[in-house]
N, CA, C and O atoms as a GROMACS GRO file, in nm:
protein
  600
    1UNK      N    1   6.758  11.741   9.756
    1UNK     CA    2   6.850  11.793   9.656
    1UNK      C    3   6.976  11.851   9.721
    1UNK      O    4   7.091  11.831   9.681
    2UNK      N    5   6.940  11.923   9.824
    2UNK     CA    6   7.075  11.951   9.894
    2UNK      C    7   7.170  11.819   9.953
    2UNK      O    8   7.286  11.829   9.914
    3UNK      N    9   7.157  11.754  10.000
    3UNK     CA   10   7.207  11.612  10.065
    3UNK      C   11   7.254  11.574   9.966
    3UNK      O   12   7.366  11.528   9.988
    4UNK      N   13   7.205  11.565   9.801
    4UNK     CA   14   7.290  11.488   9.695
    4UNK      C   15   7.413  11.580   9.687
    4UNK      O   16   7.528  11.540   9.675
    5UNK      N   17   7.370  11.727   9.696
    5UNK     CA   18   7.448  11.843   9.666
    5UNK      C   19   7.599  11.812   9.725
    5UNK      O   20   7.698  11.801   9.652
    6UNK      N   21   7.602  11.800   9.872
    6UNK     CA   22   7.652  11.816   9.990
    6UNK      C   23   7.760  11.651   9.964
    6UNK      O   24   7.875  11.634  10.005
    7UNK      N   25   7.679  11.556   9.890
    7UNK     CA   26   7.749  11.419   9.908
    7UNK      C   27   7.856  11.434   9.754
    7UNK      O   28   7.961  11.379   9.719
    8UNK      N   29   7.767  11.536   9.696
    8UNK     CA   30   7.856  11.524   9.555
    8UNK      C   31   8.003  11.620   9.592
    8UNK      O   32   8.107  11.554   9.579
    9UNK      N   33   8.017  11.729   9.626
    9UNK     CA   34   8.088  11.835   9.692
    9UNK      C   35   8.186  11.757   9.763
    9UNK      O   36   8.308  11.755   9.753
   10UNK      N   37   8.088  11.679   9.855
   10UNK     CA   38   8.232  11.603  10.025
   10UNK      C   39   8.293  11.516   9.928
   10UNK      O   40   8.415  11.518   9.938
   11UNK      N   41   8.229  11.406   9.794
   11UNK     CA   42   8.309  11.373   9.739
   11UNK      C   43   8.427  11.443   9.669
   11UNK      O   44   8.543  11.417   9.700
   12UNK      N   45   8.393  11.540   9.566
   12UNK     CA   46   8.501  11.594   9.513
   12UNK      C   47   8.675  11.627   9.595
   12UNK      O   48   8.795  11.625   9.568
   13UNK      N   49   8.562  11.661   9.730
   13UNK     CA   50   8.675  11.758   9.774
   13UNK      C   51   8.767  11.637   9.866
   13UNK      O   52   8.878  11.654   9.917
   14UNK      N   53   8.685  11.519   9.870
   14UNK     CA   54   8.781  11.377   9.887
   14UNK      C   55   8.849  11.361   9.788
   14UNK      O   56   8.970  11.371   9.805
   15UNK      N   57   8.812  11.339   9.684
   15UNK     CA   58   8.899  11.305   9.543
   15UNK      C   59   9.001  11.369   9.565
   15UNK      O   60   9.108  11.308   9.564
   16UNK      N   61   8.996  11.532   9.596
   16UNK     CA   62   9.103  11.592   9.601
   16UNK      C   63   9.250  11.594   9.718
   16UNK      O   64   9.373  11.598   9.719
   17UNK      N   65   9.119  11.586   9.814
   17UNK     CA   66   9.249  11.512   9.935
   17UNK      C   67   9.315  11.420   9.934
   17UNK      O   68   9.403  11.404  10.018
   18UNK      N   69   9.287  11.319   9.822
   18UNK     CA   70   9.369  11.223   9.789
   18UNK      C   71   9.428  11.183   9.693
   18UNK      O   72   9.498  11.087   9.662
   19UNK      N   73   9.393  11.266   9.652
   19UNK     CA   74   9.503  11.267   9.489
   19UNK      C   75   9.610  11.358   9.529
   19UNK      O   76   9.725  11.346   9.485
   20UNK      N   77   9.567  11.470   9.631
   20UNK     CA   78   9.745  11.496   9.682
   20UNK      C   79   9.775  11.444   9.793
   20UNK      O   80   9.828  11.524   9.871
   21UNK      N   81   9.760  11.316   9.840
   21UNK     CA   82   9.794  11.249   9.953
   21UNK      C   83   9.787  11.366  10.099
   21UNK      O   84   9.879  11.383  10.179
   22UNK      N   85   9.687  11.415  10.099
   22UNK     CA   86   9.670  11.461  10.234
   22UNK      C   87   9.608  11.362  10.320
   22UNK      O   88   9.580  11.386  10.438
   23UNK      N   89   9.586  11.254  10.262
   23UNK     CA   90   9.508  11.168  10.411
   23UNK      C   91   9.620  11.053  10.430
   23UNK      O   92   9.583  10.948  10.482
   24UNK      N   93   9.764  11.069  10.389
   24UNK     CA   94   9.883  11.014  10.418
   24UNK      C   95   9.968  11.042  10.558
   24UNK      O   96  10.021  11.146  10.600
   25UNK      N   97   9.959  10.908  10.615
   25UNK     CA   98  10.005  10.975  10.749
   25UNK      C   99  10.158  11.070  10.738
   25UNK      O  100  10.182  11.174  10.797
   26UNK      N  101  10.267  10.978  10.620
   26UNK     CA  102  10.364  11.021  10.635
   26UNK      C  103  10.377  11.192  10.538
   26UNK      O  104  10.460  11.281  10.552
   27UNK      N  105  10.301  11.186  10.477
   27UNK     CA  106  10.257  11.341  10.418
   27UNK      C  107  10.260  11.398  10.495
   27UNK      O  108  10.372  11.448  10.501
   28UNK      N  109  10.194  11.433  10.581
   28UNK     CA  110  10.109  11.538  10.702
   28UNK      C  111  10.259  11.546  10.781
   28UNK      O  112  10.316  11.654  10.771
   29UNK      N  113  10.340  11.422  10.873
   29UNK     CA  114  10.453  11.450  10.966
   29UNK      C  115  10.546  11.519  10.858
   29UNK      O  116  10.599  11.629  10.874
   30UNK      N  117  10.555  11.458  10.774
   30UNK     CA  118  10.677  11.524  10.636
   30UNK      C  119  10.659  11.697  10.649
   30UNK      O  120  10.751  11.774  10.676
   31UNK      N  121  10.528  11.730  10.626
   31UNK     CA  122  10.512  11.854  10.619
   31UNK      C  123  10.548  11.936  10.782
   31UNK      O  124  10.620  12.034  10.802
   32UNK      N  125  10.477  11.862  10.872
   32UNK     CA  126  10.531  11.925  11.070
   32UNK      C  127  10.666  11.939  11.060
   32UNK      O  128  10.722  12.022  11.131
   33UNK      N  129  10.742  11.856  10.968
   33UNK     CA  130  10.888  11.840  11.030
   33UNK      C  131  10.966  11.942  10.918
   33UNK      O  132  11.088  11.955  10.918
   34UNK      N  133  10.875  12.014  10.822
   34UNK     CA  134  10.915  12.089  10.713
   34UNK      C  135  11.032  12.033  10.648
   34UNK      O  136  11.136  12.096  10.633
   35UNK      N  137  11.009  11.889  10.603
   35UNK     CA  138  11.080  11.853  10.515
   35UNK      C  139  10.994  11.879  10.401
   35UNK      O  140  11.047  11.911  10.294
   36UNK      N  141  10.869  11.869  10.410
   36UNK     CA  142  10.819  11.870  10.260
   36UNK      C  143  10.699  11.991  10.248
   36UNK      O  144  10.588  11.968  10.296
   37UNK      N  145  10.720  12.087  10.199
   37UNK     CA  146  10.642  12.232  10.190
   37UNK      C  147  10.494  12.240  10.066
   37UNK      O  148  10.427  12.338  10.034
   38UNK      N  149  10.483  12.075  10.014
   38UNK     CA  150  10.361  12.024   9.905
   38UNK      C  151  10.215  12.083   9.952
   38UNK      O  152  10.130  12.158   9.904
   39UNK      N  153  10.230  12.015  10.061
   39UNK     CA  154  10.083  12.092  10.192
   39UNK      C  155  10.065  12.214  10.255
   39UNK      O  156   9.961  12.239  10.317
   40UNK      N  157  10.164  12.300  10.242
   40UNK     CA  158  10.128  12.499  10.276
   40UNK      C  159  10.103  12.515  10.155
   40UNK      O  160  10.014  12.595  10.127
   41UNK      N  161  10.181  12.440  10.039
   41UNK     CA  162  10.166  12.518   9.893
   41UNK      C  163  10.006  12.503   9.839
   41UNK      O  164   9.944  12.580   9.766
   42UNK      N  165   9.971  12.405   9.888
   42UNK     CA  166   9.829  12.350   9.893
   42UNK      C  167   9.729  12.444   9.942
   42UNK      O  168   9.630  12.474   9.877
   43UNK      N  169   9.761  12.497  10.073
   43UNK     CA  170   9.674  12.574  10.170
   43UNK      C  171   9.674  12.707  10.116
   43UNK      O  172   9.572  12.776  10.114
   44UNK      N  173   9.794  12.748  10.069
   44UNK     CA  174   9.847  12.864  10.061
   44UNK      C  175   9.757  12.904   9.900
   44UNK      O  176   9.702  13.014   9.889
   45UNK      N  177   9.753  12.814   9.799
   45UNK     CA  178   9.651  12.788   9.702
   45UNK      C  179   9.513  12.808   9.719
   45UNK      O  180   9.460  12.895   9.650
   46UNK      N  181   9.443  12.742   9.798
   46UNK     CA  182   9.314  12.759   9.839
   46UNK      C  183   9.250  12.921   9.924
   46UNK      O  184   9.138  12.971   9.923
   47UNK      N  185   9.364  12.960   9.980
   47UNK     CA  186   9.359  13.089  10.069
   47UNK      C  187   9.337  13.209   9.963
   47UNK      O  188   9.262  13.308   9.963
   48UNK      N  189   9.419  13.167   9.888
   48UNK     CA  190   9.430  13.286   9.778
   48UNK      C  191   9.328  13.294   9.668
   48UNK      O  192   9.301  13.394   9.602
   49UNK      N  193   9.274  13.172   9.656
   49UNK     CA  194   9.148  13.178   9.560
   49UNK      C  195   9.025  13.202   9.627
   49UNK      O  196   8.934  13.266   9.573
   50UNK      N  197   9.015  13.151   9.746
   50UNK     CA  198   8.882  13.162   9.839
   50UNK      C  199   8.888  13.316   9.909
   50UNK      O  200   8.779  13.361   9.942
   51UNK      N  201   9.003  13.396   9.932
   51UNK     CA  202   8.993  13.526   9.989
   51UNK      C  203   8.944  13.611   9.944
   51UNK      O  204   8.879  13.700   9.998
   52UNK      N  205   8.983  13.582   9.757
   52UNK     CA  206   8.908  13.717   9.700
   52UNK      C  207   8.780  13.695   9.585
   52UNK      O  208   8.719  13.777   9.518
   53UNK      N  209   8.770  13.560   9.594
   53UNK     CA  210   8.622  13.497   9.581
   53UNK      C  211   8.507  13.531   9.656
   53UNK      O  212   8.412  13.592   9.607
   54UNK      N  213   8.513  13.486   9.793
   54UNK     CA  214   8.389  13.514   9.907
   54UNK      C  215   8.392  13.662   9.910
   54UNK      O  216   8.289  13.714   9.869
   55UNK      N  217   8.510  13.768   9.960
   55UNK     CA  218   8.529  13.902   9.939
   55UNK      C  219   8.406  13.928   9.812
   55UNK      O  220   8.310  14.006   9.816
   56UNK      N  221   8.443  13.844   9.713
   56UNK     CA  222   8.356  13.936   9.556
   56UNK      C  223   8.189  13.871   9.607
   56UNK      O  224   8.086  13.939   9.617
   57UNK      N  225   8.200  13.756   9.626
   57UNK     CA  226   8.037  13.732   9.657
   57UNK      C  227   7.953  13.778   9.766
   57UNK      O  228   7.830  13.776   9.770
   58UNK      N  229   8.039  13.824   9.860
   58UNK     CA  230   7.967  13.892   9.993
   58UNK      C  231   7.951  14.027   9.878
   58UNK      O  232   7.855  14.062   9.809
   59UNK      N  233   8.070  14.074   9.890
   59UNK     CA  234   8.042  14.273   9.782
   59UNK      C  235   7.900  14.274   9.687
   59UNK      O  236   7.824  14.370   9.677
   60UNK      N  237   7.883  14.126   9.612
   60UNK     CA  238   7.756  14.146   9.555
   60UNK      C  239   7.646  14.116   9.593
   60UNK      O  240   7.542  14.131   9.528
   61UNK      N  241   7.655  14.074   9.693
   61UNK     CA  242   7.488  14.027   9.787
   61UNK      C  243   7.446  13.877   9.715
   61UNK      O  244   7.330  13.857   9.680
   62UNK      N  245   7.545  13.783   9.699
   62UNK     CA  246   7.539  13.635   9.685
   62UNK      C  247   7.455  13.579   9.774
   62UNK      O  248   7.471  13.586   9.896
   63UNK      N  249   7.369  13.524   9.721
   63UNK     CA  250   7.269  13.434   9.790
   63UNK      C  251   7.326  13.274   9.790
   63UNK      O  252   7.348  13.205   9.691
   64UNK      N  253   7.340  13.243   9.905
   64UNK     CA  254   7.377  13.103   9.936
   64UNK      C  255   7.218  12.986   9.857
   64UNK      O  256   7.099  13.005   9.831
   65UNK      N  257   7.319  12.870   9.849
   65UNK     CA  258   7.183  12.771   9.805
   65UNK      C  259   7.082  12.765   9.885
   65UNK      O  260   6.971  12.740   9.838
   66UNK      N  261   7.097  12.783  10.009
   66UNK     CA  262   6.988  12.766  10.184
   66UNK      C  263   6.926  12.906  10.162
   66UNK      O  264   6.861  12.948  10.258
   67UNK      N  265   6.934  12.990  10.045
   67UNK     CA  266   6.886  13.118  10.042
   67UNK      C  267   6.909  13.244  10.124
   67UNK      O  268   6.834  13.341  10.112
   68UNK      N  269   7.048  13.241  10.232
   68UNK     CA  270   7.038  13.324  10.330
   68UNK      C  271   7.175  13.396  10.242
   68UNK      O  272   7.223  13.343  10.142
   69UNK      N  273   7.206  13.482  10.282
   69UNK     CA  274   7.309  13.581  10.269
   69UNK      C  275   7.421  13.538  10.289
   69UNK      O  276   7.440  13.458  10.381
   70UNK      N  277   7.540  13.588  10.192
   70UNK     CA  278   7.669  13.555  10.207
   70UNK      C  279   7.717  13.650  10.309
   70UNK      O  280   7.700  13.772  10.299
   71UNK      N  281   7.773  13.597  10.401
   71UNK     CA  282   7.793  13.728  10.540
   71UNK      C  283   7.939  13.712  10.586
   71UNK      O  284   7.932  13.692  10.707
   72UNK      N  285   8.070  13.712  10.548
   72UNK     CA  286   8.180  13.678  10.606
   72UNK      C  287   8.192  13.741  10.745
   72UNK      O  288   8.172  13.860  10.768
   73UNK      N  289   8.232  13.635  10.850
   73UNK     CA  290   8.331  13.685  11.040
   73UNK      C  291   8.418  13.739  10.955
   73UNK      O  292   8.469  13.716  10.846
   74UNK      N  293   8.418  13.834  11.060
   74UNK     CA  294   8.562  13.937  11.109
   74UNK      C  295   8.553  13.966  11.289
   74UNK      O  296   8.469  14.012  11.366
   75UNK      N  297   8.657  13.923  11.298
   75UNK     CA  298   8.738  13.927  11.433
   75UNK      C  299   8.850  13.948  11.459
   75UNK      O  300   8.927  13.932  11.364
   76UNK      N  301   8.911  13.990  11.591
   76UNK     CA  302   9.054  14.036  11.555
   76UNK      C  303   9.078  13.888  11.672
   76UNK      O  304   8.993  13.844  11.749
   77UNK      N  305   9.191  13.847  11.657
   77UNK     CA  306   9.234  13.764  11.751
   77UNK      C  307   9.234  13.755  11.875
   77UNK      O  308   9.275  13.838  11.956
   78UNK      N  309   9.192  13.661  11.892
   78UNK     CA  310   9.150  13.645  12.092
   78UNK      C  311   9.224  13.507  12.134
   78UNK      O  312   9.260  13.421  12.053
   79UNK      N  313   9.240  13.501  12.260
   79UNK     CA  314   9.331  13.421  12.339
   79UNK      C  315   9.248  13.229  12.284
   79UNK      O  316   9.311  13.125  12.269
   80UNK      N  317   9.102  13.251  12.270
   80UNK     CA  318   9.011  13.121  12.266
   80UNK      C  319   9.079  13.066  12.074
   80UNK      O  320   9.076  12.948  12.036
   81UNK      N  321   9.117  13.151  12.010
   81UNK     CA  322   9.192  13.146  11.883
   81UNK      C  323   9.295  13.074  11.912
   81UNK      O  324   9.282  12.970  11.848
   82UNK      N  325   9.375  13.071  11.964
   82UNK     CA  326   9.533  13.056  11.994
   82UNK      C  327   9.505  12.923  12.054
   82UNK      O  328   9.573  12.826  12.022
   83UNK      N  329   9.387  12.911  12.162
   83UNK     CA  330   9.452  12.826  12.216
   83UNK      C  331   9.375  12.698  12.141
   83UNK      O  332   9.420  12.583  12.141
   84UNK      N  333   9.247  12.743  12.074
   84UNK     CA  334   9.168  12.644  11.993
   84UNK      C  335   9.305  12.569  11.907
   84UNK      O  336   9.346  12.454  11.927
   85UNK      N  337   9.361  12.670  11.804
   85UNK     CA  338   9.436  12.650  11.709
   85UNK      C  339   9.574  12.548  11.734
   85UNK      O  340   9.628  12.459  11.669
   86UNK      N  341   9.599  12.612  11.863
   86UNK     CA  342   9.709  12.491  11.924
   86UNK      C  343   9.682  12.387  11.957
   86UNK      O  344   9.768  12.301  11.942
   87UNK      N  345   9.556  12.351  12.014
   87UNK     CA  346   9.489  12.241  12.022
   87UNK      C  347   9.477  12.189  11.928
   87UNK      O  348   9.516  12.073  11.930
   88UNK      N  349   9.433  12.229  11.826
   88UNK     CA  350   9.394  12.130  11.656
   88UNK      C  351   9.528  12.080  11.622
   88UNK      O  352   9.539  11.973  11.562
   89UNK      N  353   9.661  12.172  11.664
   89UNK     CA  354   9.804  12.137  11.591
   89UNK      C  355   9.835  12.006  11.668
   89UNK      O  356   9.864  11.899  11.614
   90UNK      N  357   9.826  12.026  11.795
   90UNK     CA  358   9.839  11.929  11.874
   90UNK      C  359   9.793  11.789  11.806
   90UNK      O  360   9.858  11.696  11.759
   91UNK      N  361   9.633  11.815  11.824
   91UNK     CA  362   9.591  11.649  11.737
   91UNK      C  363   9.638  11.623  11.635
   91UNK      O  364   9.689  11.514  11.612
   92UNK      N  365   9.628  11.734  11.539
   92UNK     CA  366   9.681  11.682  11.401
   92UNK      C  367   9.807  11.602  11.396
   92UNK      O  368   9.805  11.483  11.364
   93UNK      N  369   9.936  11.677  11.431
   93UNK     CA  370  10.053  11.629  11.460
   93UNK      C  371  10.064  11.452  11.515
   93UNK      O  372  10.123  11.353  11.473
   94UNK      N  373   9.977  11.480  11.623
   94UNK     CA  374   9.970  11.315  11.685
   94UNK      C  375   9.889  11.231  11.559
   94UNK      O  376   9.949  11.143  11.498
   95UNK      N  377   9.754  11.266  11.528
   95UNK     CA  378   9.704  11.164  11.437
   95UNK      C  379   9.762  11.183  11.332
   95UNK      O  380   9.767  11.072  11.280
   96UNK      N  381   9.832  11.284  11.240
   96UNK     CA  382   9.867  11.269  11.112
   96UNK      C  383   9.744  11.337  11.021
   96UNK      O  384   9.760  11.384  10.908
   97UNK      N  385   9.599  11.331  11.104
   97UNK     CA  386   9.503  11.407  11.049
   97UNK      C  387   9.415  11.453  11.086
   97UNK      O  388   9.391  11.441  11.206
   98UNK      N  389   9.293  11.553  10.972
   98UNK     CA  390   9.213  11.619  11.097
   98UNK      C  391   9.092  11.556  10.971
   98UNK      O  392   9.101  11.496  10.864
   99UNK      N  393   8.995  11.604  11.048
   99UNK     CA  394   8.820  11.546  11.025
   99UNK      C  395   8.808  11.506  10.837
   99UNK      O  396   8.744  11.402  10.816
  100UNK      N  397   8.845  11.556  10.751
  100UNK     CA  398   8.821  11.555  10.646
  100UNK      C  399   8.864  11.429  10.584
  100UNK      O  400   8.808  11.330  10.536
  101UNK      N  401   9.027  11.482  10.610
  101UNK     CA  402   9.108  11.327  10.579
  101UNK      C  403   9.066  11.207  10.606
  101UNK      O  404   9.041  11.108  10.538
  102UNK      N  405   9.060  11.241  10.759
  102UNK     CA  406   9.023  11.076  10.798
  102UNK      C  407   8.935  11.038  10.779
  102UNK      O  408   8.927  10.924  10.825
  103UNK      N  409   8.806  11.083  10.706
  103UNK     CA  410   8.747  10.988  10.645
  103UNK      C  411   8.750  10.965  10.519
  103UNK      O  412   8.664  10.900  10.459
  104UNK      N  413   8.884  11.035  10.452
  104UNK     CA  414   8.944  10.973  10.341
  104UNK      C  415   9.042  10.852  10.332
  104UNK      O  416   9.069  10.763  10.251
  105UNK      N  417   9.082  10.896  10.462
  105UNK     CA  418   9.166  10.757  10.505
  105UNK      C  419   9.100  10.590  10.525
  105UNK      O  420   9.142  10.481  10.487
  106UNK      N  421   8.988  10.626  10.596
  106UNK     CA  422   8.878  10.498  10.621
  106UNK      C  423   8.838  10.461  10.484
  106UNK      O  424   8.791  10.350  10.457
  107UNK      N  425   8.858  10.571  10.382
  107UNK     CA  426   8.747  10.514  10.266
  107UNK      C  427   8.899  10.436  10.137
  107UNK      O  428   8.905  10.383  10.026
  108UNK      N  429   8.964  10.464  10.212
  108UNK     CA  430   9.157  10.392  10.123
  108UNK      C  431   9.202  10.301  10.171
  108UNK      O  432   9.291  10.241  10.111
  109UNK      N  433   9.158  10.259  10.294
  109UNK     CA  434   9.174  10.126  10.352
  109UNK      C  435   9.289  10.166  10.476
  109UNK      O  436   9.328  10.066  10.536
  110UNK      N  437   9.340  10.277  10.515
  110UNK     CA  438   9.401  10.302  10.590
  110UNK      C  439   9.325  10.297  10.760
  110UNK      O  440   9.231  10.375  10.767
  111UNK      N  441   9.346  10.238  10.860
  111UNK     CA  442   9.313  10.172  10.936
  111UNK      C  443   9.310  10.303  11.054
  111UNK      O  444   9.221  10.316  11.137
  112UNK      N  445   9.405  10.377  11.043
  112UNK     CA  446   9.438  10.489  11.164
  112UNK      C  447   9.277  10.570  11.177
  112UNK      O  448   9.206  10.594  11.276
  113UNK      N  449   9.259  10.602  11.022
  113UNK     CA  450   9.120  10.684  11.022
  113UNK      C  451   9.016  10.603  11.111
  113UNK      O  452   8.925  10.678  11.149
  114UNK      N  453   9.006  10.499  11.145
  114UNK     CA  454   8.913  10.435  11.264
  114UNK      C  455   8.947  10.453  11.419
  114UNK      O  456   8.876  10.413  11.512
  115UNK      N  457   9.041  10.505  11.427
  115UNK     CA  458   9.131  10.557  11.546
  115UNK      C  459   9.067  10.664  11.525
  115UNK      O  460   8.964  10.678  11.591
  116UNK      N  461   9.104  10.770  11.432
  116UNK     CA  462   9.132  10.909  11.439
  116UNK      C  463   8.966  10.987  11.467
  116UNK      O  464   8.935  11.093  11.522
  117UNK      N  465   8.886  10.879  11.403
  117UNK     CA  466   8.763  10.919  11.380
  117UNK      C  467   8.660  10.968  11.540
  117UNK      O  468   8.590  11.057  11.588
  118UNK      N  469   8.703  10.864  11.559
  118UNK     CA  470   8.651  10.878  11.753
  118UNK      C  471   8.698  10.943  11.818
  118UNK      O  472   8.638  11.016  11.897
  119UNK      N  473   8.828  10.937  11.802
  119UNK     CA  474   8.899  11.055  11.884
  119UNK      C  475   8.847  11.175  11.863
  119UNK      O  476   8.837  11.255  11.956
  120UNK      N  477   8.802  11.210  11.724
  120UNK     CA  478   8.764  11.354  11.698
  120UNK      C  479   8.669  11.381  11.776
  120UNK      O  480   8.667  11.480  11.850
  121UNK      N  481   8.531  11.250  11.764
  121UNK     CA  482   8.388  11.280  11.814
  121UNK      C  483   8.412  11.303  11.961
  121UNK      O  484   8.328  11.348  12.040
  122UNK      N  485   8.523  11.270  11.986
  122UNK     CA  486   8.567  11.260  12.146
  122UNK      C  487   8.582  11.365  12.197
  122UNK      O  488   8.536  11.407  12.303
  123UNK      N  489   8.663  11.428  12.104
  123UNK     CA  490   8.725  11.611  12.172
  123UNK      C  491   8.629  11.652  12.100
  123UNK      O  492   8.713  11.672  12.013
  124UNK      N  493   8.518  11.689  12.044
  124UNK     CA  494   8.380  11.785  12.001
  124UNK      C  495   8.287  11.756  12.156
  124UNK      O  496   8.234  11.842  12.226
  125UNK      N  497   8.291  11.619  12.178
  125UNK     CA  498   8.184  11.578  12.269
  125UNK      C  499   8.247  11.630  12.459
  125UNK      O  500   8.178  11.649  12.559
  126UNK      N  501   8.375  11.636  12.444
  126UNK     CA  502   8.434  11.690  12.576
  126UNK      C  503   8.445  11.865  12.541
  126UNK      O  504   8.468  11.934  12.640
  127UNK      N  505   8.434  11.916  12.448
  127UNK     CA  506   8.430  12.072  12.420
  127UNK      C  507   8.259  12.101  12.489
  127UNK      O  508   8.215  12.180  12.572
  128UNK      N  509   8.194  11.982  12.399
  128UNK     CA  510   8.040  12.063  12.413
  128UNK      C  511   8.001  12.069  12.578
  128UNK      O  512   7.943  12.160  12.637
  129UNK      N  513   8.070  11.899  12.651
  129UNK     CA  514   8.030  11.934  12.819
  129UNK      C  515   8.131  12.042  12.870
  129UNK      O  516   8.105  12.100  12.976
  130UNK      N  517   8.226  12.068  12.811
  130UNK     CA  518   8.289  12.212  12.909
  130UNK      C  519   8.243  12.337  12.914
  130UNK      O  520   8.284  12.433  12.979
  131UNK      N  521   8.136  12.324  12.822
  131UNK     CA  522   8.057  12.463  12.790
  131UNK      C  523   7.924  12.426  12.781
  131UNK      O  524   7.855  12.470  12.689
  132UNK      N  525   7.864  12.329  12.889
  132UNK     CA  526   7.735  12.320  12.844
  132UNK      C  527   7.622  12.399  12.918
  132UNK      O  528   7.500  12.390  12.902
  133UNK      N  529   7.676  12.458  12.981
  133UNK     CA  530   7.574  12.597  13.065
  133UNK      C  531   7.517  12.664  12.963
  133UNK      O  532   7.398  12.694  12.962
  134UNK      N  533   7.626  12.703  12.841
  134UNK     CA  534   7.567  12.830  12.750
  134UNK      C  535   7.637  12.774  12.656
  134UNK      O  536   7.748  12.722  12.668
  135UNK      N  537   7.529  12.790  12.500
  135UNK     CA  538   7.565  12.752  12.373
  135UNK      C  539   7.630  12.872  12.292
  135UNK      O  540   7.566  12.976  12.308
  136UNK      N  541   7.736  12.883  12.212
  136UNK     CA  542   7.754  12.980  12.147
  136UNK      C  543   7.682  12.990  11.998
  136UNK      O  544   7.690  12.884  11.936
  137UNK      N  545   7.633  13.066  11.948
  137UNK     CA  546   7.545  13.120  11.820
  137UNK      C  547   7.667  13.090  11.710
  137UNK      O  548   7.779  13.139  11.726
  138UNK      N  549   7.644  13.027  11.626
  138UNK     CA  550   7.774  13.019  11.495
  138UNK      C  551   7.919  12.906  11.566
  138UNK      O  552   7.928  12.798  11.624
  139UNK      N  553   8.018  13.021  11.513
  139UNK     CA  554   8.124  12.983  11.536
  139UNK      C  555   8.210  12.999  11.695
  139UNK      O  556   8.302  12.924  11.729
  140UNK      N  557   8.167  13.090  11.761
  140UNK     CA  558   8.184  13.147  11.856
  140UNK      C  559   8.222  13.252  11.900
  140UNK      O  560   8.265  13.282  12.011
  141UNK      N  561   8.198  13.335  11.766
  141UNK     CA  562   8.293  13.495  11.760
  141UNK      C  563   8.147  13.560  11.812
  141UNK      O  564   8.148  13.651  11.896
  142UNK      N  565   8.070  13.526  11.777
  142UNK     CA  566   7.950  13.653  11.868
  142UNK      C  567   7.932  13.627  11.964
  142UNK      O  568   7.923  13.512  12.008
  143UNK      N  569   7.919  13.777  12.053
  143UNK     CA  570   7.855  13.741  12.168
  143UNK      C  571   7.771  13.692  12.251
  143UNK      O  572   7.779  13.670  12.372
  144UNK      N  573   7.658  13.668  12.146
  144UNK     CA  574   7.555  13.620  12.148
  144UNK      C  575   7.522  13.492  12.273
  144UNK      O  576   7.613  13.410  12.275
  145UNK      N  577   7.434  13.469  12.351
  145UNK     CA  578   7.427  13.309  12.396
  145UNK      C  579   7.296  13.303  12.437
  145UNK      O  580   7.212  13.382  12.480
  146UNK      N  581   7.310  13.119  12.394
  146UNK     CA  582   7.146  13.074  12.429
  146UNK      C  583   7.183  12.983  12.525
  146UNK      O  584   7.284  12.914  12.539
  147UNK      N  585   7.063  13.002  12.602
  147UNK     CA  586   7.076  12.888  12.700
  147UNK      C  587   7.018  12.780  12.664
  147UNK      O  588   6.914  12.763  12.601
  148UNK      N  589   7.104  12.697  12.717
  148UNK     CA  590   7.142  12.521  12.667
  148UNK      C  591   7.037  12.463  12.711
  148UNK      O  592   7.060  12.351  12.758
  149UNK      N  593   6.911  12.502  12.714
  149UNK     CA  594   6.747  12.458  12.752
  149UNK      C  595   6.690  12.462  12.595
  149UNK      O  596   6.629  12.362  12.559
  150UNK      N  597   6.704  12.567  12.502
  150UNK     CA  598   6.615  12.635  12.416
  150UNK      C  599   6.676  12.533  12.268
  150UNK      O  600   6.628  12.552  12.156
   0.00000   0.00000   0.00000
C-alpha cells in the first residue's frame, strides 16, 4: 500500500513538474540567466506553504504514514552546506536538471534525461566511496556514525 502510495504522489508531483515546464532544458537556463523569475516564484510558493505546514504538524505530534514522528532538522550552516549546495548548482546549471525532472524528462521523450540520469547515479555513487569509512545517520546533520560494516 505504501509503494502504490509513493507511485501515486511521484506521479502527481511529475504532473506538476511538467505542466510548469520544469523538466525544460531551456526553462531551467532561462531562469540561471534570470531572464525568467516563473521557477523562484515556483520555489518561493512551495517554501511558504510547506514552512508553516510541517511547523503545524511537528507542534501537534503528526504521525507520519511509516508511523514514526514528525521531527523537523535544525542546523545552523556549515561549510559541507555551501559546498554540497554549490555542487548541486553546478550540475544543475550544466544539465538543465536535477533528479526529479529528469525523470520527467525521460518520461516526455526528451533524450538529455538519459544523460542526466547516470550522471546523477554517478555523483551519489562517487559521494558514497569518498566517505566510505563512516556512514552518516539521516541527512548528515547528526553527529552520529556507523561504521560502514553494520
Amino acid at each position: 500500500m505504501m509503494n502504490l502510495l509513493g507511485l501515486l504522489f511521484g506521479m502527481l508531483f511529475g504532473g506538476v513538474l511538467a505542466a510548469s515546464n520544469l523538466h525544460e532544458y531551456d526553462t531551467i537556463h532561462a531562469m540561471l540567466r534570470l531572464d525568467e523569475f516563473d521557477v523562484f516564484w515556483f520555489m518561493a510558493s512551495a517554501i511558504t506553504v510547506a514552512l508553516p505546514g510541517l511547523w503545524l504538524l511537528e507542534r501537534i505530534g503528526f504521525r507520519t504514514p511509516l508511523g514514526g514522528s514528525l521531527i523537523l532538522s535544525r542546523s545552523m550552516p556549515e561549510r559541507h552546506h555551501v559546498e554540497g549546495g554549490a555542487l548541486f548548482g553546478v550540475g544543475w546549471a550544466i544539465a538543465g536538471t536535477c533528479p526529479a525532472p529528469a525523470l520527467v524528462m525521460v518520461s516526455s521523450g526528451a533524450m538529455l534525461g538519459l544523460v542526466a540520469i547516470p550522471g546523477i547515479f554517478l555523483g551519489l555513487h562517487l559521494r558514497e566511496r569518498q566517505h566510505a569509512d563512516t556512514l552518516h545517520v539521516g541527512d548528515g546533520e547528526h553527529r552520529e556514525t556507523v561504521s560502514a560494516g553494520t
